[in-house]
Steps between C-alpha positions, in 0.01 A plus 500: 500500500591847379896593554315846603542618897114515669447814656257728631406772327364755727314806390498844694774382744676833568233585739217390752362147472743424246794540666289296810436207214909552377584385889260189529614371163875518565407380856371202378724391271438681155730652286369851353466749226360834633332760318436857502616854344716605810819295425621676837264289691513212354877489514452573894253207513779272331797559723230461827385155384849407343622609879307217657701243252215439266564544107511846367178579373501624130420889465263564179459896465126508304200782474230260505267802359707460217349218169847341498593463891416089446688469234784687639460264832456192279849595326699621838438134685587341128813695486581369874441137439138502691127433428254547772348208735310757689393847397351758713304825393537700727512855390243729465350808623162684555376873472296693688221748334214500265566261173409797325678774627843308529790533289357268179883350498563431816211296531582283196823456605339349778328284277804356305665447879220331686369309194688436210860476623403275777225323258832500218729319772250246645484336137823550333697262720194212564771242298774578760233476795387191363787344464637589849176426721495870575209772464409852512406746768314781424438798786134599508322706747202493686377755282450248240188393653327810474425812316727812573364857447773729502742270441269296190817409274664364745300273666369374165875461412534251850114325412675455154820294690308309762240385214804428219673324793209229591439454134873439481529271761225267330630489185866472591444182762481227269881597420602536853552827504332692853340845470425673813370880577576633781239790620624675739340835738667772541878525533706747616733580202649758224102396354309786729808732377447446140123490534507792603382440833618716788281310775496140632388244236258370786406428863780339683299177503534429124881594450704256461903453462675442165655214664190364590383511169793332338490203732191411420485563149805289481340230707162491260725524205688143598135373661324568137286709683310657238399870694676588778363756754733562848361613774189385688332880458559508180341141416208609668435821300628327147150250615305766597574651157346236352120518677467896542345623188693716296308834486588504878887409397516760270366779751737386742792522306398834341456642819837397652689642171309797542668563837810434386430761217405761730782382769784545157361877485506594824 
């Protein structure tokens, strides 16, 4: 057995659902390493789970737009006598607007957040997992499962993590190692703020806690549950995805981004 300390790594966790997924970790018995850019946060987030006499979670400061944020992740839990059991990519973000009228940049660095970091992570530690019985948790959306018109490169950027995520959790079982997704609606968070999104995400029906989220990704994640979906609405409109055929999807979508578009200039 490696001399190494197991942690989890946990992506995204100054904010939202990965602050939510910080809590139900240390609550149930894991030691952490948290990651995000706002060292403030994160440092707050220590000393609150530290408070409740857990272990002091380790505080990485990483861009994840940025080519060398694994590396420079990789190195930090090295340098503290860690490798991960668990790791879970968390961070991301989405924009709101035409893919051709946005900022070109903005919308890659989307890209490298949503896709490669969290695609870089989920395979650069698979000895560690491996060794430790552990696996990786990866935060979808329910927008994987469909088209998005006015919001295209991100919701291809979430069909990209719930489809790299099965694949993952196929290949990776024959070494023990669990993959789960978790696909959640919509969430009331910093997201809508950084979309760009001034309105509700959605009808009350559909919104769900962060803390609702992170219990039940957690709870796939240790059931090998390979795609996790909370919340009974949004199980029924991930199926219904499925059978509706996709020229009606696609107006739907486009319609409710185009009242959101008009709603932003108003």
């Amino acid at each position: 057995m490696s001399e190494l300390r197991p942690v989890t790594l946990i992506t995204g966790a100054s904010a939202g659902i990965g602050v939510a997924l910080a809590r139900v970790f240390a609550r149930n018995g894991h030691d952490l390493a948290l990651v995000a850019r706002r060292e403030d946060r994160l440092q707050k987030l220590a000393d609150e789970i530290a408070a409740t006499g857990a272990r002091r979670p380790l505080v990485i400061v990483a861009d994840l737009a940025k080519p060398e944020a694994g590396r420079t992740v990789g190195e930090a839990l090295k340098a503290e006598g860690a490798e991960p059991q668990y790791v879970v990519n968390n961070a991301g973000f989405g924009l709101v607007g035409l893919a051709a009228t946005r900022e070109r940049d903005e919308e890659l660095a989307m890209i490298d957040v949503n896709m490669r970091a969290l695609t870089d992570l989920s395979l650069a530690f698979v000895d560690s997992l491996a060794r430790r019985k552990g696996g990786v948790l990866n935060v979808g959306s329910m927008a994987g499962f469909l088209p998005g018109p006015g919001m295209a490169v991100y919701y291809a950027t979430k069909a990209y993590v719930l489809s790299f995520s099965e694949a993952l959790h196929s290949e990776l079982k024959a070494r023990g190692v669990r993959v789960s997704v978790v696909c959640p609606g919509p969430v009331p968070t910093e997201f809508a703020e950084r979309a760009g999104l001034k309105e509700s995400l959605a009808p009350g029906l559909l919104t769900q806690t962060a803390e609702h989220v992170a219990e039940e990704g957690y709870r796939g994640l240790m059931c090998g549950q390979r795609v996790v979906v909370p919340g009974l609405a949004i199980k029924l409109i991930s199926l219904l995805i499925r059978v509706v055929p996709r020229r009606i999807l696609l107006a739907a979508v486009d319609s409710r981004q185009s009242r959101r578009r008009s709603a932003q200039r108003t």
